[in-house]
C-alpha positions, -999 to 999 in steps of 0.1 A, spaced: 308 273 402 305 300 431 310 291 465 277 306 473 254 286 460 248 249 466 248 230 432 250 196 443 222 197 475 191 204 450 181 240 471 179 272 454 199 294 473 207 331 456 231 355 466 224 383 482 245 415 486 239 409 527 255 375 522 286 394 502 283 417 531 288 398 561 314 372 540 338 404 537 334 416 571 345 379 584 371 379 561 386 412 571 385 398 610 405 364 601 426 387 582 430 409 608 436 380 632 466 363 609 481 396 602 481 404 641 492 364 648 524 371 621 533 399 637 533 389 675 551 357 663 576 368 641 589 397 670 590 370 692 609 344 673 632 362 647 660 387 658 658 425 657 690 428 651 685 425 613 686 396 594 716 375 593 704 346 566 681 346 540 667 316 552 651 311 588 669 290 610 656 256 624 651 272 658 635 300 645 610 276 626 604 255 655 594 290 675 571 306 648 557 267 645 545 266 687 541 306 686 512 303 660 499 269 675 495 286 707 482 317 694 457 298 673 449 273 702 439 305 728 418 321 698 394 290 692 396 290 730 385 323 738 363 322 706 345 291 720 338 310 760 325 340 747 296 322 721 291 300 753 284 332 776 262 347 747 285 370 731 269 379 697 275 406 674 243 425 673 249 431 710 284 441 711 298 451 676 281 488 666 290 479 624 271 446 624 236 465 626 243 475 589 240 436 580 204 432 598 174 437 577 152 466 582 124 466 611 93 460 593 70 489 603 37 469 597 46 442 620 29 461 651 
């Protein structure tokens, strides 16, 4: 079963290598965005002064815990303001124009 298709709603939907396309560049931004929240979070909250357990300590649970609430919290924010002032990729993000289709010449 592919998460691409819909096998239970009745519609024939195909794949496309555009769909496969635009899948891996979201997946490379939330990437991106965990790997940068893992890394603010665990400066913040774990000592650089090497490790002293193997374990994490409560407190430093409890830290990482709010650190990546807040972090996520302020992302949907943010996330949520710009597509309500009309931030869009096509405008603003130079690789996305790879993902639209081609002008069509005859449409003149």
């Amino acid at each position: 079963m592919s998460m691409f298709l819909n096998t239970f709603g009745g519609s024939n939907q195909e794949v496309s290598q555009e769909k496969i396309d635009v899948a891996g560049v979201q997946f490379d931004a939330m990437c991106t965005t965990f790997n940068n929240i893992l890394k603010t979070c665990m400066e913040k909250c774990i000592p650089h002064e090497g490790y002293s357990e193997g374990d994490l300590t409560k407190g430093e649970m409890c830290c990482i815990d709010r650190c990546v609430i807040k972090m996520h919290y302020s992302n949907r924010l943010i996330g949520g303001f710009v597509q309500t002032r009309g931030f869009g990729p096509v405008n603003y993000l130079r690789h996305y124009e790879q993902f639209q289709p081609p002008a069509d010449p005859d449409a003149n």
